[in-house]
N, C-alpha and C positions, 0 to 999 in steps of 0.2 A: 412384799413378795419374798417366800423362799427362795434360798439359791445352794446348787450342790456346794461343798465342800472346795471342790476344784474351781466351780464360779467365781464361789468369794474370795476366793486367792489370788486369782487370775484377776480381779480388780481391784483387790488390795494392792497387788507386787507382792504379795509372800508365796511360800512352798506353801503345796496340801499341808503338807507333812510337819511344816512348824505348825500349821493350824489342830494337825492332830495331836504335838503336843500340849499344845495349850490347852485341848478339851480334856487330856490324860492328868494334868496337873492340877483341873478343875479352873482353869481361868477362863472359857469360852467354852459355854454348852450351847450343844442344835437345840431348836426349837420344837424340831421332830424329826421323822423318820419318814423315807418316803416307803411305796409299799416294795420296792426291792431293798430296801433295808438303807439307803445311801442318805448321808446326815443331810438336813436342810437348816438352813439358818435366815435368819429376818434382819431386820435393820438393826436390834438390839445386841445382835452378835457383833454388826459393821460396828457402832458405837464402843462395843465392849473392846472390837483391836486395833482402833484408833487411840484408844485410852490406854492400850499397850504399849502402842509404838510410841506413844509420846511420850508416856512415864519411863519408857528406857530409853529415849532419844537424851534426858534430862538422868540419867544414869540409874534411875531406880532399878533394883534386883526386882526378878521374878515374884521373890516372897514378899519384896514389898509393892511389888501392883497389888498382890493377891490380896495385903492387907487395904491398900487405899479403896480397892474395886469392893472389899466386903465393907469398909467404913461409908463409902456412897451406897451402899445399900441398903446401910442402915437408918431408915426414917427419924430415929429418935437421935442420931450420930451429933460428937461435938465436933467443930471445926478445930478446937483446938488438939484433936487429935489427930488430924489431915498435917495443922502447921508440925507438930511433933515431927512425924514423919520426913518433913521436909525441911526442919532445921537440921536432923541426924544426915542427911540424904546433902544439905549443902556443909555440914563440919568433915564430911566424908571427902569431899569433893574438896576441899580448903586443904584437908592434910594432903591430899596426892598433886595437887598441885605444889605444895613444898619441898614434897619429897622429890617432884619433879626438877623441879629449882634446885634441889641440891645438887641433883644427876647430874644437871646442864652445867653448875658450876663447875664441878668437879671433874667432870670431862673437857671443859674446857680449859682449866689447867693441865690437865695428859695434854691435849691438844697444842697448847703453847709454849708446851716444853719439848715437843719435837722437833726436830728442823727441817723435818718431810723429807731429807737425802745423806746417806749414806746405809752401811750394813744395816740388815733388818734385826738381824742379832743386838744391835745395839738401841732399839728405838725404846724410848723412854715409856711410851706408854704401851707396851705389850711386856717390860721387865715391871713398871708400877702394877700391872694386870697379874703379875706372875708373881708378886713380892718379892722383887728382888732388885728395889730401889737402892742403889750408891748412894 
């Protein structure tokens, strides 16, 4: 069954409006056109942004649905180019958790080096924030 643009969003939980960009990026085309002109879309559209939401729920960039969505389309496709995508996509994911880990640390040094009372002029981590560590 077709459904307007507005339908499919409204039971997805997304905006028209993300769905229009996804069809401007090329990641979700209508199926057709109704005769006043308004998009309609089938189940292979619902499919197509469920495979969205998931692949960005799990951090993948726009450019790389765009790559997974044309690699599943591809009949002759090797999986080992799906794993490709998704070894880069979890080394991406390994480094920003590091970097996170460093954040955490390092603030939590400013943080234990405060005493949390006296002058604010004096607080150790807004002079370490300013480089102007004693």
């Amino acid at each position: 069954m077709l459904q307007t643009i507005g339908k499919l969003a409204r039971a997805e939980g997304i905006a028209a409006e993300t769905l229009r960009y996804y069809e401007r990026i090329g990641l979700l085309l209508p199926e057709a056109r109704s005769e006043a002109g308004y998009r309609l879309y089938g189940e292979d559209a619902r499919r197509r942004l469920r495979f969205i939401r998931r692949a960005q729920a799990l951090g993948f960039t726009l450019s790389e649905i765009r790559e997974l969505l044309a690699l599943g389309d591809e009949p002759e496709g090797s999986m080992a180019d799906v794993k490709a995508l998704a070894a880069a996509r979890m080394a991406d994911i390994e480094q920003r958790i590091a970097d996170l880990q460093r954040m955490r640390d390092a603030l939590g040094l400013l943080h234990d080096r405060c005493p949390g009372h006296g002058p604010r002029h004096a607080c150790p981590i807004l002079e370490s924030l300013a480089g102007e560590e004693h």
